[in-house]
VOBA-590470 format. One record per residue (C-alpha): x, y, z; residue in three letters. Coordinates in steps of 0.2 Angstrom, whole numbers, plus 5000, padded with zeros to 4 digits. Example, Ala and Ser with C-alpha at 12.3 -4.5 7.8 and 13.67 -1.06 7.14 Angstrom:
REM residues 2
5062;4978;5039;ala;
5068;4995;5036;ser;
REM end
This chain:
REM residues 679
5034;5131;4873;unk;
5051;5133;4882;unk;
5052;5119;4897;unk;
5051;5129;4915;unk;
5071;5133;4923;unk;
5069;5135;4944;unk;
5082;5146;4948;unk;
5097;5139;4961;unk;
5102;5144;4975;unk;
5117;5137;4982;unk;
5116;5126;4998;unk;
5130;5117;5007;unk;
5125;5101;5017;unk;
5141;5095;5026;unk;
5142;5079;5035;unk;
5154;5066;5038;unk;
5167;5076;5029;unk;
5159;5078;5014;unk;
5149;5090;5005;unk;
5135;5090;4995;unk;
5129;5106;4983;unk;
5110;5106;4982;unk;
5105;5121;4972;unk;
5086;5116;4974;unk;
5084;5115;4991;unk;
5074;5130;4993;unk;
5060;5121;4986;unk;
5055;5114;5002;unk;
5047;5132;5007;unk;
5029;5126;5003;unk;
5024;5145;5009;unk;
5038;5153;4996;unk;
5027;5159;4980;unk;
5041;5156;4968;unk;
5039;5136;4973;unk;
5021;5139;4969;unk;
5023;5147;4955;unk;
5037;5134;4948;unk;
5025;5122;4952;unk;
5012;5130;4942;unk;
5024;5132;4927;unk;
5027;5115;4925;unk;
5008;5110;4926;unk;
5007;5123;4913;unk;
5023;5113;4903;unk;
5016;5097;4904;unk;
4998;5103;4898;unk;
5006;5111;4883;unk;
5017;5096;4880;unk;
5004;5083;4881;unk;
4989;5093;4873;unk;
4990;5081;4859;unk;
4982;5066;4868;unk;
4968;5077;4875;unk;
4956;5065;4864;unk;
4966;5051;4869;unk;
4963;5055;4887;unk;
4947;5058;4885;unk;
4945;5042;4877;unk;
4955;5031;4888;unk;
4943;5040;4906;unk;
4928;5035;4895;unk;
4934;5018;4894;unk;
4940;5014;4910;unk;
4925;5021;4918;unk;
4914;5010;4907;unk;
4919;4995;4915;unk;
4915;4998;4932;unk;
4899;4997;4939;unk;
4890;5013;4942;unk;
4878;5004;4958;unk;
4889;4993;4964;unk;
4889;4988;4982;unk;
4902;4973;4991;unk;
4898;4958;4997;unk;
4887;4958;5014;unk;
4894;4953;5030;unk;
4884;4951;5047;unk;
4891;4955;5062;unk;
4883;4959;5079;unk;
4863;4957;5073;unk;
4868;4967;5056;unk;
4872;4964;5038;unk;
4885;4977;5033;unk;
4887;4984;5017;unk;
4898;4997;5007;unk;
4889;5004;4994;unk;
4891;5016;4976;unk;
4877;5025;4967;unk;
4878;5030;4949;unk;
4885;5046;4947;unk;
4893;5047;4965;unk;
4911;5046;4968;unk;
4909;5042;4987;unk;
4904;5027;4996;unk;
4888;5025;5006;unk;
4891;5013;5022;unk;
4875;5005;5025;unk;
4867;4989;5036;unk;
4853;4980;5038;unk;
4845;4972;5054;unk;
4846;4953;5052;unk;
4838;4950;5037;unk;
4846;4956;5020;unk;
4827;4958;5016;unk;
4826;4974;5028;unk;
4825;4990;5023;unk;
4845;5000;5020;unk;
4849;5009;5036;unk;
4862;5023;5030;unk;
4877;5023;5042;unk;
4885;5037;5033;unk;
4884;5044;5015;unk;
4902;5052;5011;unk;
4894;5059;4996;unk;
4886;5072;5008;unk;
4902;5074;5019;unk;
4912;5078;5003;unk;
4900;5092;4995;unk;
4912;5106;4990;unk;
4931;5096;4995;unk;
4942;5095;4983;unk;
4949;5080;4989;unk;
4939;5070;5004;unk;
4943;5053;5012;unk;
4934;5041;5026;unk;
4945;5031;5032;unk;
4937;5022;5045;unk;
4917;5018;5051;unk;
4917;5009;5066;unk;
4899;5004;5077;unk;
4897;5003;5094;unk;
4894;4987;5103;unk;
4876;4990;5107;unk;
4874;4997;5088;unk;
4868;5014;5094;unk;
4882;5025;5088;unk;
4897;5026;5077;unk;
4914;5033;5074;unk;
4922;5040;5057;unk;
4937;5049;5053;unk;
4937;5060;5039;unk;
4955;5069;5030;unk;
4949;5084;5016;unk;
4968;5088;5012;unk;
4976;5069;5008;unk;
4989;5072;5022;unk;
4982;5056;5033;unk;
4978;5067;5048;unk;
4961;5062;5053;unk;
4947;5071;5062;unk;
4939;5059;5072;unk;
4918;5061;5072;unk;
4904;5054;5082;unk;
4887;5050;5076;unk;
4869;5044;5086;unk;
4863;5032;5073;unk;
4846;5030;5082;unk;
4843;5051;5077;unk;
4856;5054;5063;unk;
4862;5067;5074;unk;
4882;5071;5076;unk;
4888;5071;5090;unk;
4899;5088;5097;unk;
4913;5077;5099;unk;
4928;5079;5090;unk;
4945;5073;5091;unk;
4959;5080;5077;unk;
4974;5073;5072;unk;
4971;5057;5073;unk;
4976;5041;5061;unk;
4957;5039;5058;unk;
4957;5023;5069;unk;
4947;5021;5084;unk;
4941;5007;5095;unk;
4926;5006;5105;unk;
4926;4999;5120;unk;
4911;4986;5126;unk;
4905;4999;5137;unk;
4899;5009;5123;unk;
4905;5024;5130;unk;
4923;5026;5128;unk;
4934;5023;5112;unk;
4955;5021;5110;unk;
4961;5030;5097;unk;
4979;5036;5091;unk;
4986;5054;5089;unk;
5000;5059;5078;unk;
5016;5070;5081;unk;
5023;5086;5071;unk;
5032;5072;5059;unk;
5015;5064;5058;unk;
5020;5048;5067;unk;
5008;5038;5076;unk;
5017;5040;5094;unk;
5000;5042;5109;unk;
4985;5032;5112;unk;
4972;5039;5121;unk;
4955;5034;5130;unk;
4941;5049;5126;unk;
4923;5049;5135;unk;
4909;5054;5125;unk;
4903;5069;5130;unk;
4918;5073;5136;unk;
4931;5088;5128;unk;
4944;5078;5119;unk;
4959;5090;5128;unk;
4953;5080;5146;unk;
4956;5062;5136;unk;
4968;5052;5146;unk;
4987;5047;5140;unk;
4988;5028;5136;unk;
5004;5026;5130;unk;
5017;5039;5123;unk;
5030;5029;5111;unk;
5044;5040;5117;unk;
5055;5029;5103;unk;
5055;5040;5088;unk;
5058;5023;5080;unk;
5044;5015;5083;unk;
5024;5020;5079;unk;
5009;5014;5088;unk;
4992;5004;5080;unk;
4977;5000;5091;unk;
4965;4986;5088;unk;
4952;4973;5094;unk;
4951;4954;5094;unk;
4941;4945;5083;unk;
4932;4938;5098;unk;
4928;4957;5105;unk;
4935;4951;5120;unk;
4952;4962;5120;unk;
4957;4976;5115;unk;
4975;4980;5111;unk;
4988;4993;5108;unk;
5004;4989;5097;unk;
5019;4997;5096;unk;
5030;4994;5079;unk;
5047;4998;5071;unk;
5053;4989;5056;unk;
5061;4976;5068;unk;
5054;4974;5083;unk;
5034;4974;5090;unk;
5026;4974;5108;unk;
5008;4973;5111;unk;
4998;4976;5127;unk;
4981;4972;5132;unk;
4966;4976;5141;unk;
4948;4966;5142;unk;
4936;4977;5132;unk;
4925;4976;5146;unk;
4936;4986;5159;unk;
4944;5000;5151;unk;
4952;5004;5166;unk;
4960;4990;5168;unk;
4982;4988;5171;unk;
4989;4986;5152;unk;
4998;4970;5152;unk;
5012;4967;5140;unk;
5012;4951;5132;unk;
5030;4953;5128;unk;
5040;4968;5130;unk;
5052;4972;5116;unk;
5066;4966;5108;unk;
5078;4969;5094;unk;
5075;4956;5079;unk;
5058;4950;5087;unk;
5044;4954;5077;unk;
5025;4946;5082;unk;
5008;4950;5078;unk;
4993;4942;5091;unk;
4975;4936;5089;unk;
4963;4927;5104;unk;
4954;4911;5103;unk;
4946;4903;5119;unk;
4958;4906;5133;unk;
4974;4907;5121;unk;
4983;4921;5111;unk;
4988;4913;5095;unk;
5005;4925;5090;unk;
5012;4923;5072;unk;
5032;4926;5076;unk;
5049;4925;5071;unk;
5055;4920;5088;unk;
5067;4909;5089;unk;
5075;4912;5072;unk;
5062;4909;5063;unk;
5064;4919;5048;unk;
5050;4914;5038;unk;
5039;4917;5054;unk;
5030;4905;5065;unk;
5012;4901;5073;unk;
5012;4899;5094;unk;
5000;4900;5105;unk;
5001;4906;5126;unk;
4989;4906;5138;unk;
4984;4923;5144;unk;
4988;4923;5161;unk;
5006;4916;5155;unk;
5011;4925;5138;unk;
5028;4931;5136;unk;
5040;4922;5125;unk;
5046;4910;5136;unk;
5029;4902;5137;unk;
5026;4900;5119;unk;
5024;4883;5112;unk;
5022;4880;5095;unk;
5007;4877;5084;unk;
5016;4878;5064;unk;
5035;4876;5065;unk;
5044;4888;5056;unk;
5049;4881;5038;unk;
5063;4887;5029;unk;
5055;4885;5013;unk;
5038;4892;5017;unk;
5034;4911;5021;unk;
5018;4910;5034;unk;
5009;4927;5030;unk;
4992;4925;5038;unk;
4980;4915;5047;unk;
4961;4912;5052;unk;
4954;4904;5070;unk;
4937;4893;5067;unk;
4930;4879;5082;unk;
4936;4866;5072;unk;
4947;4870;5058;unk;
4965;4881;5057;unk;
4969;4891;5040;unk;
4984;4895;5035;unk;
4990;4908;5024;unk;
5007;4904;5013;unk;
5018;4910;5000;unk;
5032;4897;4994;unk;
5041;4898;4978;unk;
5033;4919;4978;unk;
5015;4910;4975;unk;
5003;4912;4989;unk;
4992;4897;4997;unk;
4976;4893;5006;unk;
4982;4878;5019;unk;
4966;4870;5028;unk;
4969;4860;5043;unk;
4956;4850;5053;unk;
4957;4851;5072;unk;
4952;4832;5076;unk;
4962;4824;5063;unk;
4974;4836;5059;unk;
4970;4833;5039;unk;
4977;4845;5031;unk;
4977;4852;5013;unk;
4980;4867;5001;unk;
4966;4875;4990;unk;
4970;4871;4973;unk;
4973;4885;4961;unk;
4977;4883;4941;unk;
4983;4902;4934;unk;
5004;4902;4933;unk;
5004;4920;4941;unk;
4989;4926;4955;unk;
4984;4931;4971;unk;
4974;4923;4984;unk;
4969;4929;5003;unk;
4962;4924;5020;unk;
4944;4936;5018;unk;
4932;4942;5030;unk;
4929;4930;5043;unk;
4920;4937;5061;unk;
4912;4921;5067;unk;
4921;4903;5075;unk;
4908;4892;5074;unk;
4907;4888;5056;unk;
4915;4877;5041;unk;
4914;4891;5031;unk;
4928;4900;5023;unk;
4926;4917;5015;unk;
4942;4919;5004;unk;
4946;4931;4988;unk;
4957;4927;4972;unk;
4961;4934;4958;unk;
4976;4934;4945;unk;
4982;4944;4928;unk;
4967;4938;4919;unk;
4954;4934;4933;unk;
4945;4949;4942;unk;
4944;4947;4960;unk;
4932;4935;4965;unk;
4925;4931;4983;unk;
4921;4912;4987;unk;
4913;4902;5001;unk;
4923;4886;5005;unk;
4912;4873;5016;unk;
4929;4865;5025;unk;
4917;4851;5029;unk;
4909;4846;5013;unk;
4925;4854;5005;unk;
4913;4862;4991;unk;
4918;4880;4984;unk;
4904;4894;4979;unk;
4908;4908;4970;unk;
4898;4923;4980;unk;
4902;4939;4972;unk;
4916;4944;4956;unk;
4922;4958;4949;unk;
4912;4965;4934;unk;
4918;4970;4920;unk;
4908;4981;4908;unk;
4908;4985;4890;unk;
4905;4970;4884;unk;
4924;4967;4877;unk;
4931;4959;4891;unk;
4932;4938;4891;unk;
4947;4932;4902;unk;
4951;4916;4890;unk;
4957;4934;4877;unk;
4973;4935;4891;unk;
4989;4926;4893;unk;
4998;4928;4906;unk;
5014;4918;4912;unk;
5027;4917;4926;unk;
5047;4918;4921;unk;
5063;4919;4929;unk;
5076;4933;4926;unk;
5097;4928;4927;unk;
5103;4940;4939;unk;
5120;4950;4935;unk;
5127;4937;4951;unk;
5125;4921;4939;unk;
5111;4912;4956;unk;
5100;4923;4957;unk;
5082;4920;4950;unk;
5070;4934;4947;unk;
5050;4930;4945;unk;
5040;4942;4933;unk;
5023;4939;4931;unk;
5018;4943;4912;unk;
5002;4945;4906;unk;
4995;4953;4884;unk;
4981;4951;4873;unk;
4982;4933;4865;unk;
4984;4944;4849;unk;
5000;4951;4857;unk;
5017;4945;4847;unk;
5032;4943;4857;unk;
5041;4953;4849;unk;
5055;4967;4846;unk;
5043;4977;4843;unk;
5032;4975;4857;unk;
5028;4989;4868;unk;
5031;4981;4885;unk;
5026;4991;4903;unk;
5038;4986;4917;unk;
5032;4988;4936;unk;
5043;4988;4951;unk;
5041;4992;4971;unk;
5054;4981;4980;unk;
5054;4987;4997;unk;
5046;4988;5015;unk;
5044;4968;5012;unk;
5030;4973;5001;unk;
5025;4961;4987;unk;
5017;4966;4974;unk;
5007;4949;4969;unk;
4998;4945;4951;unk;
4981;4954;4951;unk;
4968;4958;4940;unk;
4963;4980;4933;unk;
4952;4984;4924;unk;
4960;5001;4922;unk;
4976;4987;4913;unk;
4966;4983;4899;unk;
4967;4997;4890;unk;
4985;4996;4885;unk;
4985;4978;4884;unk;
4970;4979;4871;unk;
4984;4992;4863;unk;
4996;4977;4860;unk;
5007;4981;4878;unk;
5014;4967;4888;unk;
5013;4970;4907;unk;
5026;4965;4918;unk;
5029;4964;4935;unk;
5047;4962;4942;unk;
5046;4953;4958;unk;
5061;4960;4965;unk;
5073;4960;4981;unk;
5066;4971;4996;unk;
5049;4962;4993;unk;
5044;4946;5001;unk;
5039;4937;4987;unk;
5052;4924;4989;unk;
5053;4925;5009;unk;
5059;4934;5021;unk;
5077;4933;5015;unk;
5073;4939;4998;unk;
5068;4958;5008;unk;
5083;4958;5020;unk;
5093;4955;5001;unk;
5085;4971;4997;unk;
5088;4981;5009;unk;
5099;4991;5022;unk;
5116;4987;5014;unk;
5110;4978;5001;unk;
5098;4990;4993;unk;
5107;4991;4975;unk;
5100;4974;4974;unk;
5083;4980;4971;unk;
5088;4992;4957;unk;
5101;4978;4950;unk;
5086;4965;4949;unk;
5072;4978;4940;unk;
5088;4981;4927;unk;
5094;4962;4925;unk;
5072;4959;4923;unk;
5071;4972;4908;unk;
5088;4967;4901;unk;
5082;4948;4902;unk;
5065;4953;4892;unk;
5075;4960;4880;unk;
5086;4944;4878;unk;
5070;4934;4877;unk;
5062;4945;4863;unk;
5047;4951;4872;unk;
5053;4968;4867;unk;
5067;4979;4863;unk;
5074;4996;4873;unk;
5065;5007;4862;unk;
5049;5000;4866;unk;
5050;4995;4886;unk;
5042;5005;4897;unk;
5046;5006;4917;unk;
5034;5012;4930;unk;
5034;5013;4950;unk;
5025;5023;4964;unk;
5033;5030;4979;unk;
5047;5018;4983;unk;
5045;5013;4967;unk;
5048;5029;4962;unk;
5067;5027;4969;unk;
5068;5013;4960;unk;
5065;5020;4943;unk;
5075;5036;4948;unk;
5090;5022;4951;unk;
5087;5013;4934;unk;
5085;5027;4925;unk;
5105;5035;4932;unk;
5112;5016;4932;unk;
5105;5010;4913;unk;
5099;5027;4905;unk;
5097;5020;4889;unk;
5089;5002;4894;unk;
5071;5011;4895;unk;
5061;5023;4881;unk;
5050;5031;4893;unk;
5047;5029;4915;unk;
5033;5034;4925;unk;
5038;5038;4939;unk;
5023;5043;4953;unk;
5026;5051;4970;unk;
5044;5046;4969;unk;
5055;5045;4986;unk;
5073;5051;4976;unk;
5082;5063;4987;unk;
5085;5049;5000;unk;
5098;5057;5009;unk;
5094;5074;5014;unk;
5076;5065;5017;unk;
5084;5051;5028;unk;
5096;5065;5037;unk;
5079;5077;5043;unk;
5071;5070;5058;unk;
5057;5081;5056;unk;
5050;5076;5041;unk;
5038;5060;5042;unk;
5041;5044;5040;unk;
5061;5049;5042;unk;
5067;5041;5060;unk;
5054;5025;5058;unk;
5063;5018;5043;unk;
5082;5020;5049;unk;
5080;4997;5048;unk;
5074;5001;5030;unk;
5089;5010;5021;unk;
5100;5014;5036;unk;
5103;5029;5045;unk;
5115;5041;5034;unk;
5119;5050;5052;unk;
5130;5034;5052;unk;
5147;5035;5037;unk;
5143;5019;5033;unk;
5127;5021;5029;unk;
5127;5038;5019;unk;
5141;5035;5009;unk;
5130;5017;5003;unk;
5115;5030;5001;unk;
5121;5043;4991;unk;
5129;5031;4980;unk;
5111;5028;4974;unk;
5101;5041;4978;unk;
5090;5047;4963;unk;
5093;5066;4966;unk;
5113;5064;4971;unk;
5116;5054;4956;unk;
5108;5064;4940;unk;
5124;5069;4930;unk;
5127;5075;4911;unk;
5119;5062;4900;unk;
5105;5055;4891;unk;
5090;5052;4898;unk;
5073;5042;4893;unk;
5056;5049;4893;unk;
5051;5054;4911;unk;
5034;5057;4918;unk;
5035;5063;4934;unk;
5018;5064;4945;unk;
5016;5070;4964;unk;
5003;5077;4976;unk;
5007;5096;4985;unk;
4999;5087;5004;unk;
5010;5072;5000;unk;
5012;5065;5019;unk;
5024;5052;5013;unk;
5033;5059;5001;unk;
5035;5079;5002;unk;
5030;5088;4986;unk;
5048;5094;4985;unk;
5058;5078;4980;unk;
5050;5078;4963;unk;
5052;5095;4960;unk;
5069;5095;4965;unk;
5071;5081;4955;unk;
5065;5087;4939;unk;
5074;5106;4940;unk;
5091;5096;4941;unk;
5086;5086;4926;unk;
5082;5099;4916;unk;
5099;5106;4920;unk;
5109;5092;4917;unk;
5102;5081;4903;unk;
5108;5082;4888;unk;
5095;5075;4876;unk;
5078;5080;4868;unk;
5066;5069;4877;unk;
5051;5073;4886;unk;
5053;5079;4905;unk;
5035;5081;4911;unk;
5031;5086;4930;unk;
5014;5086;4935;unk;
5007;5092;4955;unk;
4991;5088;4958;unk;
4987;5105;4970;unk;
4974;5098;4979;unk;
4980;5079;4983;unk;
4992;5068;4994;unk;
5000;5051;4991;unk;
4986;5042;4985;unk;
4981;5056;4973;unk;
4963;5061;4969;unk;
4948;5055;4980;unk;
4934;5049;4974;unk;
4930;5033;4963;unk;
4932;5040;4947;unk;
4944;5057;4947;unk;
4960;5044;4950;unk;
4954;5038;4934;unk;
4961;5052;4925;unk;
4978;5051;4932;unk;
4977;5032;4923;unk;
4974;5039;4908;unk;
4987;5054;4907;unk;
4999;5039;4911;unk;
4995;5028;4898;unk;
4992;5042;4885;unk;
5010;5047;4889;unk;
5017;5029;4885;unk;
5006;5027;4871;unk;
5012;5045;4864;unk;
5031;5038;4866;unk;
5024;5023;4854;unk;
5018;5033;4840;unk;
REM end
C-alpha cells in the first residue's frame, strides 16, 4: 500500500523579519473533510502496514489484561463517619465509587457506578466525586469527548435521585461548602484555561452563580481547594512562576477572601492549616529547593513567615503531612525520594529506610491529626506499588494492600534493575537512568533497549513498577529511563537547566543517555528504542532531527513538535500559561532559540528511524494537527525506507481511550511496533 501524500498549501508566517513556509497548516480546520479524510487514510496506512502483528496484538492485550485484577477495589479510607472505596468488577471498564457507614462490615452503599454513566460513549471520564459535609449529596463531573471540559452534576444520595443542577465547562472540580448548600467550582475560557471561580446554590440556575474571581492574567490559571482540617476553603491562582492563594472559613461562604500573600514574580508557595497556623511550602527568600514556614492566620503574608525546615541546597522538599505530634517530610536528594519523620517533643528525626537502587516513594492518604499512623505508598522497577502503615510511635511498618500481579509468571527477585550516570557532552554533567531487564537479559550489543524521556514542566518521571512493562522485558528488552534536565529529579536547578534558554539541554542529555548505553554495551543503535508522550514527544521529535541515526525505531504519543506556531497562537490552550516554560517567540530572542529546535521547523532531507506516531482528534493539550503536520512533512522529506506510522484515535483526547482496559490496546500496538523493528 502506497503511504498517504497531504496535499500543500502554501502559507507564509512572517515575524521578526523572518519567514517561515508551512505548507500544512491548513490541517488545523478540524471542520475541513480533506483533514478528515487524511486522517482516515493514514489510520488506513498504518492498519495495512502493521496487519502482520495483528496475532501479536492480540497476544500482548491478552497478556497485559491477565495480570490485573478483574474485582479489584483500593485501599479503604474513613472520613467523616464513612469508609470510602473505589471499586472494579470483572468485565466493567469503569469504576464504581462506594462507602460504607462506619464499619467496613456494612453493607456497600453505591456513590456512583460509571459503568452506567458510560453506556453508549465512546470515550467517558469522571473526574471528580466529592460528598457533602452532612453526607446527603454529592458532586461529579463527567467529560465524554477527552477534552477536559467537565459537566458538573449533583446527586441526592439518600434517593439516588439526580439533581436538575447542572453546570458545564467546568475543570470537574468542585468544593462544598460546610453549609451543604453551596459548592466553588472553576470555569474554563475559549482557550480552555482555568481563569473563574464561582459560588453556585443548589437549586439554583447555574447562569445566577456569583463571580469569585476572574484571573484577568492570561498567564496564570486558577485551582480551588479545602483544607485538610475542613476548616478553609481556598482559591489559587498559578503561573509557572508565581502563586497567590485566598481564603475563606468554609462555614461562611460569604465571607471577604483574604489573600495570604498577593503575588510576586519568582515567588512560588503552596498552603495547608493546622491549629491556628498555615503551614506554606515556599521558595521565598531564595529558597530554590523550597522551604517549610508557617504564619498565623490573622498575620500571613510573607513578611510574617518564620521558618519551620530551612531550605537546604542539597535537598528538594516536595511534600509534607501535618499530624498532633509528629511532622513528615517529603524529600528528593541525589534524584531519590525520601520519607523524613520528625517528632514534635523531641524533635527526633529519621528517614524510612528503603533498599531498591532506583524507586519511588510518597506521602499517602492521610485525613486525620491525631494518630501515629502513617499511610505511605512505594514502589520501584521491580516492586508493584504497595501501600503501608508506619506506626511513628512503635516505628513498626505493615504492608496493608500491593499491587497484584496475575499469571502466575511474575516473581520480582526475576528483575534487575540498576541506577547509572550518563557523561554529558559538557564533560560535569551527570545524567541518572534507571535500568531495569529480565535477570536472563545479556547486556549486550545485541540487546533491544526502550529508552524514555519527558524533561519538562519540572516533572520527574521516578522509578515505578507496570505490569503493562513486562511484556517486552520478558522479550529480552532493557528499560530505561533518562532522568533528564527540565525535570526535577536532581532539584530545582536541574529544571531551570532545561528550560527557557536552556531547553537544548533536555534533548542534548536523552542523546548523551542513549549514546552513553551504547558506549557501556547495553545495546547498539540498531537495537535502541526511544519513547516519550506529549512533552516527550518534543523530545523525540528533537532527537530524532539532532542524531537521526542514534535510534532504530521512536514512539512518539501525543507529541507537542510544531512549538512555534503553537507558542505564537494565543488562542489555542495551554499557549500563554507556559511563556516561563519555553519562552514567549513574540520576543526575537526567544523564537529564533525556538525554531532552532522545534520538531516540525527542523525536518530536512535525510534519513530517519522507525517512527510511530500516535495522537487523539479531542486532544485539549496537544491539538490533533501537530502530528499530522508532522508526519505530512516527513513523508515529504525523508529519504529512506523506514516505517512512518500515524495513528488518531477519533474518539479520544490526551490521555487516549477511557476505560481500564481499551488503553491496553494502545500498549500493545506500541510494543508490537518495536518488537516488529526487532525481527
Amino acid at each position: 500500500m502506497k503511504a498517504p501524500q497531504a496535499k500543500k498549501i502554501e502559507k507564509r508566517l512572517e515575524i521578526h523579519g523572518d519567514t517561515r513556509i508551512d505548507n500544512y497548516f491548513w490541517m488545523n480546520e478540524k471542520e475541513n473533510p480533506e483533514v478528515i479524510k487524511y486522517l482516515e487514510e493514514e489510520n488506513a496506512y498504518e492498519e495495512t502496514m502493521m496487519q502482520d502483528t495483528l496475532a501479536l496484538q492480540e497476544e500482548l492485550f491478552e497478556e497485559m489484561k491477565a495480570r490485573y485484577k478483574k474485582d479489584d477495589e483500593s485501599l479503604p479510607y474513613f472520613f467523616n463517619e464513612y469508609w470510602y472505596i473505589v471499586r472494579y468488577e470483572e468485565a466493567k471498564e469503569y469504576p464504581i465509587f462506594c462507602r460504607k457507614h462506619l464499619s467496613m462490615d456494612n453493607d456497600d452503599e453505591i456513590i456512583l457506578d460509571v459503568n452506567m454513566l458510560a453506556e453508549g460513549e465512546d470515550f467517558f471520564e469522571v473526574a471528580n466525586v466529592a460528598v457533602s459535609p452532612n453526607n446527603e449529596l454529592a458532586s461529579f463531573s463527567s467529560d465524554n469527548v477527552g477534552r477536559r471540559i467537565y459537566n458538573l452534576n449533583f446527586k441526592n444520595l439518600q434517593t439516588g435521585e439526580i439533581l436538575p443542577d447542572i453546570i458545564k465547562n467546568t475543570t470537574g472540580k468542585a468544593v462544598w461548602a460546610n453549609d451543604n448548600k453551596h459548592v466553588f467550582y472553576i470555569r474554563k475560557d475559549k482557550s480552555l484555561r482555568a481563569y473563574k471561580v464561582y459560588r453556585h446554590e443548589l437549586g439554583t440556575d447555574s447562569s445566577k452563580d456569583v463571580l469569585v474571581f476572574h484571573e484577568k492574567d492570561d498567564t496564570f490559571d486558577v485551582n480551588v481547594f479545602k483544607t485538610k482540617s475542613q476548616e478553609y476553603i481556598f482559591f489559587a491562582s498559578s503561573s509557572t512562576i508565581s502563586d497567590e492563594h485566598y481564603f475563606i472559613p468554609s462555614n461562611d461562604v460569604f465571607a471577604e477572601w483574604k489573600v495570604i500573600q498577593p503575588r510576586i514574580d519568582d515567588l512560588e508557595y503552596s498552603v495547608e492549616h493546622y491549629k491556628d497556623e498555615f503551614y506554606i511550602i515556599t521558595n521565598a527568600d531564595d529558597a530554590f529547593n523550597f522551604k517549610l514556614v508557617k504564619t498565623k492566620i490573622d498575620q500571613c503574608s510573607m513578611e510574617h513567615w518564620v521558618d519551620v525546615i530551612p531550605h537546604r541546597a542539597e535537598v528538594l522538599l516536595e511534600g509534607f503531612e501535618i499530624f498532633n505530634n509528629y511532622l513528615v517530610l517529603e524529600e528528593r536528594e541525589s534524584g531519590l525520594l525520601q520519607i523524613k519523620i520528625i517528632e514534635e517533643d523531641t524533635k527526633e528525626s529519621y528517614y524510612l529506610p528503603f533498599s531498591d537502587p532506583t524507586y519511588t516513594t510518597y506521602i499517602g492518604t492521610n485525613l486525620e491529626f491525631d494518630t501515629e499512623v502513617l499511610h505511605y505508598g512505594y514502589t520501584s522497577l521491580t516492586k508493584p506499588n504497595s501501600t503501608f502503615e508506619y506506626n511513628m510511635k512503635t516505628k513498626t511498618t505493615t504492608l496493608v494492600k500491593q499491587q497484584e500481579v496475575l499469571g502466575g509468571l511474575f516473581l520480582p527477585e526475576n528483575y534487575i534493575s540498576e541506577r547509572i550516570w550518563a557523561d554529558s557532552r559538557d564533560g560535569e554533567t551527570k545524567i541518572p537512568i534507571s535500568l531495569v531487564y529480565h535477570k536472563n537479559t545479556k547486556k549486550t550489543a545485541d540487546t533491544p533497549l526502550l529508552l524514555y524521556g519527558y524533561g519538562s514542566y519540572g516533572h520527574t518521571v521516578d522509578a515505578s513498577f507496570s505490569n503493562v512493562r513486562l511484556s517486552i522485558l520478558d522479550r529480552g528488552f532493557i528499560y530505561a529511563i533518562a532522568h533528564i534536565r527540565g525535570g526535577e529529579y536532581l532539584g530545582r536547578e536541574w529544571y531551570e537547566d532545561g528550560k527557557m534558554l536552556s531547553k537544548k539541554n533536555t534533548f542534548f542529555d536523552f542523546i548523551d543517555a542513549g549514546k552513553y548505553l551504547i558506549k557501556e554495551n547495553y545495546t547498539s543503535s540498531r537495537h535502541l528504542y526511544a519513547m516519550g508522550g506529549s512533552a516527550g514527544g518534543l523530545l523525540i521529535g528533537a532527537v530524532i532531527n539532532y542524531e537521526p541515526q542514534l535510534f532504530h525505531g521512536v514512539v512518539a504519543q501525543v507529541p507537542f513538535v510544531d512549538v512555534v506556531t503553537t507558542m505564537l497562537d494565543e488562542t489555542i490552550p495551554l499557549t500563554t500559561g507556559e511563556y516561563d516554560e519555553w519562552g514567549n517567540p513574540n520576543d526575537k530572542e526567544y523564537y529564533h532559540y525556538m525554531k532552532e529546535y522545534s520538531p516540525y521547523d527542523n525536518i530536512e532531507a535525510k534519513e530517519y528511524p522507525n517512527i510511530l506516531i500516535t495522537t487523539g482528534f479531542h486532544d485539549s493539550q496537544v491539538q490533533y494537527w501537530e502530528p499530522a503536520k508532522w508526519t505530512a512533512k516527513l513523508r515529504e522529506l525523508k529519504t529512506d525506507n523506514n516505517l512512518l506510522l500515524f495513528k488518531t484515535d477519533m474518539s479520544s483526547g490526551h490521555g487516549g481511550a477511557s476505560g481500564r482496559f481499551e488503553s491496553l490496546k494502545e500498549d500493545a500496538q506500541e510494543y508490537a511496533f518495536l518488537l516488529k523493528l526487532e525481527k
